[in-house]
N, C-alpha and C positions, 0 to 999 in steps of 0.2 A: 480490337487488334487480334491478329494470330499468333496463338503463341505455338512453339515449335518446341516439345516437347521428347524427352526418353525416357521410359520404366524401367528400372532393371529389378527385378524379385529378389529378397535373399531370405535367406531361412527364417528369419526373424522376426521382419515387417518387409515393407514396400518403401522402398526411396524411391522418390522422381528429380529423374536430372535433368535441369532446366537449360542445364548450359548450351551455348550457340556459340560455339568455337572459331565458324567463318563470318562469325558477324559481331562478336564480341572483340571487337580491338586494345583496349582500355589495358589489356592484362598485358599486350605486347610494351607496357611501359617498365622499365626495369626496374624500379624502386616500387611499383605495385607487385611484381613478378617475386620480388624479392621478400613482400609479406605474403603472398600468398603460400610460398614455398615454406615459410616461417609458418603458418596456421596447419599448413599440411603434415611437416613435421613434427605440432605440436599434438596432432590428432593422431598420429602415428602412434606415436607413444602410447598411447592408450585404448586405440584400437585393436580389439580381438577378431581376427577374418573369421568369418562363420566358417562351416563344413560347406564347402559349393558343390562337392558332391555327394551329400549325404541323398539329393534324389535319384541319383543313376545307380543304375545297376554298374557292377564290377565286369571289367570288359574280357571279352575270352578273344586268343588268340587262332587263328586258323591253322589249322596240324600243331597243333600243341605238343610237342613232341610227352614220350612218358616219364622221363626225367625230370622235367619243370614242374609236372604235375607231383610227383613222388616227393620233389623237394617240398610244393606247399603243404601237401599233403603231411611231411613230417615237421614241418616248422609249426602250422596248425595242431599238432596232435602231441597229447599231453606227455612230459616226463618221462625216461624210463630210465631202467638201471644203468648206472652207468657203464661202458664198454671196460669189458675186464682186459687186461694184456698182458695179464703173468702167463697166459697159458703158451704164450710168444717167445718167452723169455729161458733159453738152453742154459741150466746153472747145474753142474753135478752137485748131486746130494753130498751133504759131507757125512751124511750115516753111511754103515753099510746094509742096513734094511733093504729088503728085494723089492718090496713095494716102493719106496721111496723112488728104485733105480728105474721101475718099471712104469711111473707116472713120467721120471725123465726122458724115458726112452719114447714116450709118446708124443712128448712135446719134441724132441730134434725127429719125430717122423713126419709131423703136422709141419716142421717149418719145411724139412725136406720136401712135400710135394706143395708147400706155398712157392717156393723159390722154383719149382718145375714149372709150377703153373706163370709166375713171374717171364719167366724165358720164353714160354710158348708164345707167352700174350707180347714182348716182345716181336719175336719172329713175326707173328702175326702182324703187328703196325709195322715192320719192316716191309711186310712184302706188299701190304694193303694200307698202309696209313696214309699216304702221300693219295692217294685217288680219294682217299674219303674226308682229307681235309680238302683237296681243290674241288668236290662237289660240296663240302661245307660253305666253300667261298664263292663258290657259283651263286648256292642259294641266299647268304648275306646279300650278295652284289645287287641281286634281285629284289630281295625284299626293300633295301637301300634304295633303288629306281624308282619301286612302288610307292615308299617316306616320302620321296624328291618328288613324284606326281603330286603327292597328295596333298606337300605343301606349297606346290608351285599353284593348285586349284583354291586351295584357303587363303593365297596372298590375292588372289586374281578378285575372289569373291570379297575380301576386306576393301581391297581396292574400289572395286564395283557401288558398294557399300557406301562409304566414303563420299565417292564422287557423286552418289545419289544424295545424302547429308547434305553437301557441300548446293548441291543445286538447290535443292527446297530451301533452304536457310539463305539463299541467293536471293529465291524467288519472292519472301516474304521481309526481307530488311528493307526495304522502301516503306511496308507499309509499320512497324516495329519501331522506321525510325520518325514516320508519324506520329503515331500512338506516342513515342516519348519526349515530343516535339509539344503535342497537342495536353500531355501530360506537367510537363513543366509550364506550361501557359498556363492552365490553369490551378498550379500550385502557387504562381507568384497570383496570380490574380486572387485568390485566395487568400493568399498573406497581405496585401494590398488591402482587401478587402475586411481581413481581421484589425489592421492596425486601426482601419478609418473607424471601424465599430466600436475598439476602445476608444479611441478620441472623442467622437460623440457620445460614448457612456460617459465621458468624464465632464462633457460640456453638460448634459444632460442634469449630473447629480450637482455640477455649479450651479445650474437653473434653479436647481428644486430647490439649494439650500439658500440663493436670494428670494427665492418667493416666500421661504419661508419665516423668512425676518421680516 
C-alpha cells in the first residue's frame, strides 16, 4: 500500500505525521472527537514548544527608521547611572551663602531655556505637525496594503497547499482502503488459524497421553 506521509523537523528530533485528515473519517465521530481532544489536552500539559526559531536569523525591517534602532540599541546595552533630576528642581537655598545662591541661579537658567526650547518645539508641530503626521499615515496605510498583499498570497498558497493534500490523499484511499481491507482478512484469518492450532495442540497432547497408558 501507499502510505501518505508529512515530516515536520523540530529542534529536538524528527516527528512524522501520519495523519490523513481527507481520508481519515473515524475522528468526525463525536465521542472519538471528544477523547482525542481529552489526549491533546492531556499532552498539553506537559508539553514544552521547542524554540521554532532558534534556526532563523532575526528579521530587519526596510528603512528602519534611527529611533527603533536607538531603542534596541539601548534596551540591549548594559545599565547606567541613573538619570539625576535635582538639577531640574528651582528650590531657594535657605542659607544665605553665595555659592549656594549661585548653583540655584543655574538651575532656574537651565529650566528657563528648557521651557524656550519647550515653546519653540511647540511652535514648531504647530506649523509642521499636521503634514508630518498625515505623511506618517500615508506611509502606515502603505505598509498596511503591503501586510494585506502578503497575507492575501499566504492564504492563496495555504489554500493551494491544501487542495494539493486533499487530492493525493484522494488519489490513494481506494487503494489504503484495500490495504486495510486485505489487512483485516488476514488478521482474522490468522486468529482463525491460531485458535484451530490450539485445538489440535490440545487433541494432539490427548493423543500422546492415551498412547501413553
Amino acid at each position: 500500500s501507499t502510505e501518505v506521509s508529512q515530516k515536520m523537523e523540530t529542534t529536538d528530533n524528527e516527528v512524522v505525521l501520519d495523519g490523513l485528515p481527507y481520508i481519515d473519517h473515524e475522528y468526525q465521530d463525536p465521542e472519538r472527537r471528544k477523547q482525542v481532544e481529552k489526549l491533546i489536552q492531556e499532552e498539553m500539559k506537559t508539553f514544552r514548544p521547542p524554540d521554532y526559531l532558534k534556526s532563523m536569523p532575526i528579521p530587519t525591517v526596510a528603512g528602519e527608521s534611527v529611533i527603533v534602532k536607538d531603542m534596541f540599541e539601548r534596551k540591549s546595552a548594559p545599565p547606567k547611572i541613573p538619570f539625576d533630576s535635582s538639577r531640574y528642581k528651582i528650590t531657594p537655598p535657605k542659607s544665605t551663602n553665595i555659592a549656594d545662591w549661585e548653583v540655584a541661579l543655574k538651575k532656574a537658567q537651565t529650566q528657563l531655556e528648557h521651557q524656550t526650547a519647550r515653546i519653540i518645539n511647540l511652535e514648531l508641530l504647530k506649523r509642521y505637525g499636521s503634514n508630518k503626521w498625515k505623511g506618517y499615515a500615508d506611509q502606515m496605510e502603505e505598509i498596511q496594503q503591503i501586510l494585506s498583499t502578503n497575507l492575501g498570497r499566504s492564504k492563496t498558497e495555504i489554500k493551494d497547499i491544501n487542495r494539493k493534500r486533499k487530492a493525493s490523499q484522494l488519489a490513494v484511499a481506494p487503494q489504503i482502503a484495500n490495504a486495510e481491507k486485505r489487512y483485516l482478512d488476514y488478521a482474522y484469518t490468522n486468529n482463525e488459524l491460531y485458535i484451530l492450532c490450539m485445538e489440535l495442540e490440545k487433541q494432539v497432547k490427548k493423543l500422546r497421553s492415551l498412547a501413553g497408558r
